[in-house]
MIDREN-646445 format. One record per residue (C-alpha): residue in one letter; chain; x, y, z. Coordinates in nm, 4 decimals. Example, Ala and Ser with C-alpha at 12.3 -4.5 7.8 and 13.67 -1.06 7.14 Angstrom:
<rs>
   kevex   romar          X          Y          Z
       A       A     1.2300    -0.4500     0.7800
       S       A     1.3670    -0.1060     0.7140
</rs>
This chain:
<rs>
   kevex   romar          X          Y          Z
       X       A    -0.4421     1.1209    -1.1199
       X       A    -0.1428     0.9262    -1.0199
       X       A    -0.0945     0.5629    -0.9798
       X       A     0.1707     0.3621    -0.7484
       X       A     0.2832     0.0272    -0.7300
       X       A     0.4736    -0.1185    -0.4369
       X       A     0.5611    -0.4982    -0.3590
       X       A     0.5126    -0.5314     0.0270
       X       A     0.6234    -0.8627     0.1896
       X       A     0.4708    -1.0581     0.4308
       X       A     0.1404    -1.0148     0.3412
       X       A    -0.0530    -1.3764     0.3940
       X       A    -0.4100    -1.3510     0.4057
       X       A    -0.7269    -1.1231     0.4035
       X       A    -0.6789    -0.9659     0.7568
       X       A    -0.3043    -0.8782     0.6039
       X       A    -0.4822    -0.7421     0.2894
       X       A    -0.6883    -0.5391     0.4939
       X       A    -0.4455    -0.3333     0.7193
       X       A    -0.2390    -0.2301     0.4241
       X       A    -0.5293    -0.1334     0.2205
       X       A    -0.6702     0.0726     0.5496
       X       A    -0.3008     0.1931     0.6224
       X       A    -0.2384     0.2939     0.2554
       X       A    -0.5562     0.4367     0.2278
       X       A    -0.5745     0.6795     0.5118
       X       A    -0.2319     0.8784     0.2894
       X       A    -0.3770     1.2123     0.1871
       X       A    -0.4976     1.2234    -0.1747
       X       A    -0.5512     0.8026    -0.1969
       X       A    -0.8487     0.7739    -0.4067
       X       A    -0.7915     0.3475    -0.4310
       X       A    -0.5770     0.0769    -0.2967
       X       A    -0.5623    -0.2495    -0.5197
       X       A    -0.3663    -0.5538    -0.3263
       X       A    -0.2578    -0.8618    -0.4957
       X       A    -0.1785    -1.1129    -0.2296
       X       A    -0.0055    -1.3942    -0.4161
       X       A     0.2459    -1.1113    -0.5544
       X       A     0.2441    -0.9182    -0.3141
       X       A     0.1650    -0.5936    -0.5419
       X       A     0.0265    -0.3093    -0.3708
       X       A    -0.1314    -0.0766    -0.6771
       X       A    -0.2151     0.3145    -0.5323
       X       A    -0.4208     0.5535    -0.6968
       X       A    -0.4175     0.9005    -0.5966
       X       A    -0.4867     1.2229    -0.6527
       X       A    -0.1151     1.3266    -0.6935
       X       A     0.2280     1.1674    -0.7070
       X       A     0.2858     1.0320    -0.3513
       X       A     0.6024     1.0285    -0.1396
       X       A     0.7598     0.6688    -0.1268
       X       A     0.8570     0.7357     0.2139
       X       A     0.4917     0.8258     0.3136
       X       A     0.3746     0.4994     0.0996
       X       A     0.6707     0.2986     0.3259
       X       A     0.5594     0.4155     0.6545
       X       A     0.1914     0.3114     0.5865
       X       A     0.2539    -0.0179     0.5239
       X       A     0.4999    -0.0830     0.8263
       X       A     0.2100     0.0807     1.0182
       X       A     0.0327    -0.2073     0.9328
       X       A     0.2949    -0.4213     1.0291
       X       A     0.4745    -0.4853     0.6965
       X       A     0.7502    -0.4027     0.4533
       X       A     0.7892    -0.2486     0.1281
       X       A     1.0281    -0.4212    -0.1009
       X       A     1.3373    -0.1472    -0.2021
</rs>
């Protein structure tokens, strides 16, 4: 098991919360999205070490940014 965190910006509220954690969530191998809205922490667990790229792309599919 692998686990990921990420700061994504922009997130403001529960409809915000819940793209990224559907977004995330749909990567192959995601076993668990955790998001902390006031940081802004995205926390990934997964079956195996995932590609930041792939972890970046989900979250602008849902309409936000990953913090490099």
């Amino acid at each position: 098991m692998a686990r990921t965190t990420v700061t994504v910006e922009g997130m403001t509220c529960g409809h915000c919360v819940a793209a990224v954690k559907q977004e995330v969530g749909a990567l192959p191998g995601v076993t668990a999205v955790e998001v902390d809205l006031p940081t802004g922490a995205v926390t990934i667990d997964s079956t195996a070490d995932l590609a930041p790229d792939a972890v970046a792309a989900a979250v602008d599919e849902a309409g936000y940014a990953v913090v490099p």
